[in-house]
N, C-alpha and C positions, 0 to 999 in steps of 0.2 A: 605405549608411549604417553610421559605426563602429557596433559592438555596446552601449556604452555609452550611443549617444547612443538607439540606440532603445532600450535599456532604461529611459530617463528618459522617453521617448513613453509605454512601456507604461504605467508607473508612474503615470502625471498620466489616462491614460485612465479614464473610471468603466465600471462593467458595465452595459450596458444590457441587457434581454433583450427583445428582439423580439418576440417570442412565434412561436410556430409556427404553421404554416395552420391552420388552424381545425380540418383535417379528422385532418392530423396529431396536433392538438391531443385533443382528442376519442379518438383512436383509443389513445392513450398511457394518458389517465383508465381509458379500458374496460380496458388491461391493467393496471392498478393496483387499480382500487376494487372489484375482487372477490377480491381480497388483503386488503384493510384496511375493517375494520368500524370503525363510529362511536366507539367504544370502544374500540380495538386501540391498541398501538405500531405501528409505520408505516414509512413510507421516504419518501428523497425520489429524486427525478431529474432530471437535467441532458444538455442535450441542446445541443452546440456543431458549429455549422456554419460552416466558413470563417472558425472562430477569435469566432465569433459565437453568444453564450449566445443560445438563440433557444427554451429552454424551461428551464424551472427551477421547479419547485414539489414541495411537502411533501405528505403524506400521512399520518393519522395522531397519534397522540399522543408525543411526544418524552420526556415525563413522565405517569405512569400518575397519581403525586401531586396533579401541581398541574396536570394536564389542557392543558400548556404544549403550543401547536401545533407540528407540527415544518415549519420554511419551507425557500428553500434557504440560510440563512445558518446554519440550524443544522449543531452540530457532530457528527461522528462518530468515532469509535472506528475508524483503517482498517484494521484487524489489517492484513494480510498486501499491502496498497496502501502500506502504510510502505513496503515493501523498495523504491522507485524513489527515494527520500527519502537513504536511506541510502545507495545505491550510489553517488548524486548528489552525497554526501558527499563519498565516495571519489574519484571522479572530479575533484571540483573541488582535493583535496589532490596529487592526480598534476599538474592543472594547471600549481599551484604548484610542482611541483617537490620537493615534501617528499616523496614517495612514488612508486612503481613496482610496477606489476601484476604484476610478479618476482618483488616481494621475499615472505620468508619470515614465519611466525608466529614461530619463533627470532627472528630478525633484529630484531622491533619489541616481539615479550617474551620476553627470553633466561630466565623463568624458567618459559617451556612444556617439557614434555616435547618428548623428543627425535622422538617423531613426528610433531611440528611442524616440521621442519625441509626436510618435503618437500610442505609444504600454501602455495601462493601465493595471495596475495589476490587474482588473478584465483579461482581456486578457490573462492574464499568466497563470491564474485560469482556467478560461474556454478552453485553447488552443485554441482560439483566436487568438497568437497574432503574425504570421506567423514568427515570430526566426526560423534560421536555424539548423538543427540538427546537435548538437555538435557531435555524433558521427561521422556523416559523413563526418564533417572538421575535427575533429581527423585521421581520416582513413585515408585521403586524406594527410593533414600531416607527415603522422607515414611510407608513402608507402615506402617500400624499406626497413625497418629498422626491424631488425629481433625480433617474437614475445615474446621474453624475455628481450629483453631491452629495450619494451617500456614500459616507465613509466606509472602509475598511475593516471588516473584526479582526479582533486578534484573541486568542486563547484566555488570556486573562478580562477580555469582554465578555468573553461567554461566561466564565466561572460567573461575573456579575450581573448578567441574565439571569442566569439562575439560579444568582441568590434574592433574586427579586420577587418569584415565585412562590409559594405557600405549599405547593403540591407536586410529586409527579403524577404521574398520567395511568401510574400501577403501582402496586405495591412490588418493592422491588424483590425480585426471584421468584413472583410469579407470572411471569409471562416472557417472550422474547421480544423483542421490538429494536429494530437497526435504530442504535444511537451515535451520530458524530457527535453527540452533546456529551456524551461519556465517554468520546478520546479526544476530546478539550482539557476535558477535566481531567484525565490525565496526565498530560504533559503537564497542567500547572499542581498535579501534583508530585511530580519529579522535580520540578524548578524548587516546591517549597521542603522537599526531605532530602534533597542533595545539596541544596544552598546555591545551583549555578542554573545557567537561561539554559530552556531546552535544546535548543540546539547547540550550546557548547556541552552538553550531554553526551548528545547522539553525537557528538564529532570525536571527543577522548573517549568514548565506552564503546562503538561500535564500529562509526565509521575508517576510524587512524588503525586499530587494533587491525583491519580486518583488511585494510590496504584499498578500504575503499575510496581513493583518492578524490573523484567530482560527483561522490553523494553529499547531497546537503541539506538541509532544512532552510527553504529560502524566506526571506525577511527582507521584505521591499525596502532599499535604503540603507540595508544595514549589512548587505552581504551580496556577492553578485554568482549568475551561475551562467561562466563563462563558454561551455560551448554548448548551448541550449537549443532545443525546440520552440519554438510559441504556438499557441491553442490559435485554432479557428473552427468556424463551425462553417456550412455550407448553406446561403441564402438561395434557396429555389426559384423566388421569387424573384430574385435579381441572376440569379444564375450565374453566381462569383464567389468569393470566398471571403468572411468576415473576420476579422481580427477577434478575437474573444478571448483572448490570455488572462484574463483577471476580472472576478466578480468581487462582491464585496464580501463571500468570505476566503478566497484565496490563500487570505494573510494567515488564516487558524492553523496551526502545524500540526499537530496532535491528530487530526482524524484526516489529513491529505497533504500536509503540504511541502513532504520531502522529493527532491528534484534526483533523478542517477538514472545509469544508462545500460542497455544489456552488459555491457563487459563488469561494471560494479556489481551489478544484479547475480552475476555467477559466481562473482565471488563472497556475496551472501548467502547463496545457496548453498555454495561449498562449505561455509561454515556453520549453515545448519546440520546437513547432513554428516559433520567431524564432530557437532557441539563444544564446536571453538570457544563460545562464549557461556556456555551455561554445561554443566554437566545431563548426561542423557535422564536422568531423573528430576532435575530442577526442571527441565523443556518438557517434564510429559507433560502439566498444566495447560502448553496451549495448545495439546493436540487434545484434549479428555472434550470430550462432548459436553456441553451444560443440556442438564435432563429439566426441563417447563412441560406444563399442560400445552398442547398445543403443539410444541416444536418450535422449531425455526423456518419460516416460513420464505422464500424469497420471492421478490419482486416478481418474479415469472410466473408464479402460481408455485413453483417446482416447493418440494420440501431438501432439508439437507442438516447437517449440524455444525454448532459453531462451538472454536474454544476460545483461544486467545488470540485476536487476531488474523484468525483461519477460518475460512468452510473446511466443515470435513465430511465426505462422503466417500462413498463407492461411484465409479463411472466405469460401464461395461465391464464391471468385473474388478477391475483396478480401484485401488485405495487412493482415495486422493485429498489434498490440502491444498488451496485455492484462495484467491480473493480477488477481485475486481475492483477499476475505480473510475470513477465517473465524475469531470466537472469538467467549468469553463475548458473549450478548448482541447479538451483531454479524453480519451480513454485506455483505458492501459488493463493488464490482468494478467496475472500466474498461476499457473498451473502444474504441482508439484506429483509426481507420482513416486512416493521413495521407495515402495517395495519393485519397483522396475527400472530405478533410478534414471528419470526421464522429468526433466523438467523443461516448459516452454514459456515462452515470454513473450508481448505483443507489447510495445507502448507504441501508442498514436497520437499525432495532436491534430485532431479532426475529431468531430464529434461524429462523422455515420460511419464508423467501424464498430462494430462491434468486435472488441477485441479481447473478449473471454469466449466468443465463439471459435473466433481466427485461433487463437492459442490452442483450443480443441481438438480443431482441423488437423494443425499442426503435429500434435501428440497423435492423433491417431494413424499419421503416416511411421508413427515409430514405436506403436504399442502395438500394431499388426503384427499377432506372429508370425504371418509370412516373410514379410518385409524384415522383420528381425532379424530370421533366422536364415534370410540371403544377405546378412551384412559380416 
């Protein structure tokens, strides 16, 4: 089937959720509802099998306010689950033909410093391309200046961080280093080789094509995301729960700050796994591992490999593509197994979930070949 015409199948199909075996079901609640009190913000989870939502439900309060439930339609904050959004960007403008994983940061803003001249948008992809971490020159910047009146960054602040700079921090493609500084600089380089703001990008290239109706890239002011979650974190000290929806880099879209909910979320997944939007050859770039001295190192101590995007590793055997995200208010995480076709989903707005663990949890109540193979 051409690719178009099944992306017109996809699109007319609705989301059904099956529901999961009973026992499944159940065993999911147990790992959830001694995280979340009657009273708490919350999380939700999604659990797709063979391209099939076959669990999806909320947990929790989405608003502490107006005690609004959070379901799977509500939205989330996906910090650092953006960056498959944006790579996706990228990818779909090489498509076209307007761009190559060659070219330079020179090449598409000749008014970067000269040590842009050896940083390739594979680089930015891969984090590769040793940029310095705009928060941390933000920080350094902002010192002294009291935490409510500092403003806001936005994507195109960052490009201007760093072009402020004389250096990165490596020579780029020798080493790995997590950069949200280089999916900044991505989305402002989609705004500048397509002619349009990034998030009216991501809305005609990804989000409309794919029926992903309350995915957004949110823009304080400038667009609303109508049935939301809000971030909090959990003060111990006060033994209550803190509003913490927005720091000052919230606003940068590029490396976090598209908002969608388990039900959108599976039918992005669906359209990875059909290559609705890109042909299975144009998509292998962001599964290919980038090979550095060193490796890819994560936060945990753990090792793994990254492409576009994505972690790629093995987990008990299983092939897997993953990402996590972390900020105000927020944690969230996917966890993709496509040779078992088992995908799970966590978004929380609570910061003490760990919810690249929970989504774990979850997958290995349905990667047990026992439990498989009594369904």
């Amino acid at each position: 089937m051409h690719w178009l015409c099944f992306l017109t199948v996809l699109l007319v199909a609705t989301t059904v959720v099956t529901g999961a075996q009973p026992d499944l079901a159940t065993s999911i609640d147990g790992l959830v509802t001694k995280l979340v009190t009657a009273d708490s913000p919350g999380l939700a989870v999604g659990v797709l099998r063979d391209g099939h939502l076959v669990f999806a439900r909320g947990y929790g309060f989405a608003d502490l306010k107006t005690r609004a439930p959070i379901t799977s339609a509500t939205d989330f904050r996906l910090a650092s689950v953006s960056k498959q959004f944006t790579a996706t960007s990228i990818m779909l403008l090489v498509h076209d033909d307007q761009l190559s994983y060659d070219e330079t940061l020179n090449r598409i803003f000749p008014e970067f410093p000269a040590y842009g001249r050896a940083i390739k948008i594979r680089n930015l992809l891969n984090h590769t391309s040793g940029l310095k971490d705009y928060e941390d020159i933000y920080e350094q910047k902002m010192a002294g200046v009291p935490a409510d009146n500092i403003p806001q960054l936005h994507d195109q602040d960052v490009l201007r961080l760093l072009e402020q700079q004389d250096s990165g921090v490596f020579a780029p493609g020798t080493r790995w280093r997590y950069s949200n500084s280089g999916y900044a600089v991505l989305a402002m380089v989609v705004e500048r080789i397509s002619g349009e703001r990034y998030k009216d990008f991501l809305q005609h290239r990804i989000f409309a094509p794919l029926g992903m109706a309350h995915t957004l890239a949110y823009v304080q002011g400038g667009n609303e995301v109508r049935n939301r979650a809000f971030g909090y974190r959990y003060a111990s000290d006060a033994s209550t729960w803190q509003f913490a929806d927005q720091s000052s880099t919230s606003a940068v879209l590029g490396d976090g700050g598209i908002y969608s909910s388990i039900e959108d979320l599976a039918k992005w997944d669906r359209a990875l796994t059909a290559n609705a939007l890109l042909t299975k050859k144009e998509a292998e770039p962001a599964y290919t591992p980038v090979r550095v001295p060193g490796g890819v190192q994560l936060p945990n101590g753990g090792a793994s490999d990254y492409g576009f995007g994505w972690f790629l590793d093995v987990y008990k055997g299983h092939r897997r593509m993953w990402h996590y995200g972390d900020t105000s208010g927020f944690h969230t995480a996917i966890q993709r197994f496509p040779e078992d076709r088992i995908t799970t989903i966590v978004l929380a707005n609570r910061t003490d979930v760990d919810a690249g663990e929970l989504a774990l949890k979850v997958a290995d109540l349905y990667l047990d070949p026992m439990k498989r193979a009594a369904q």
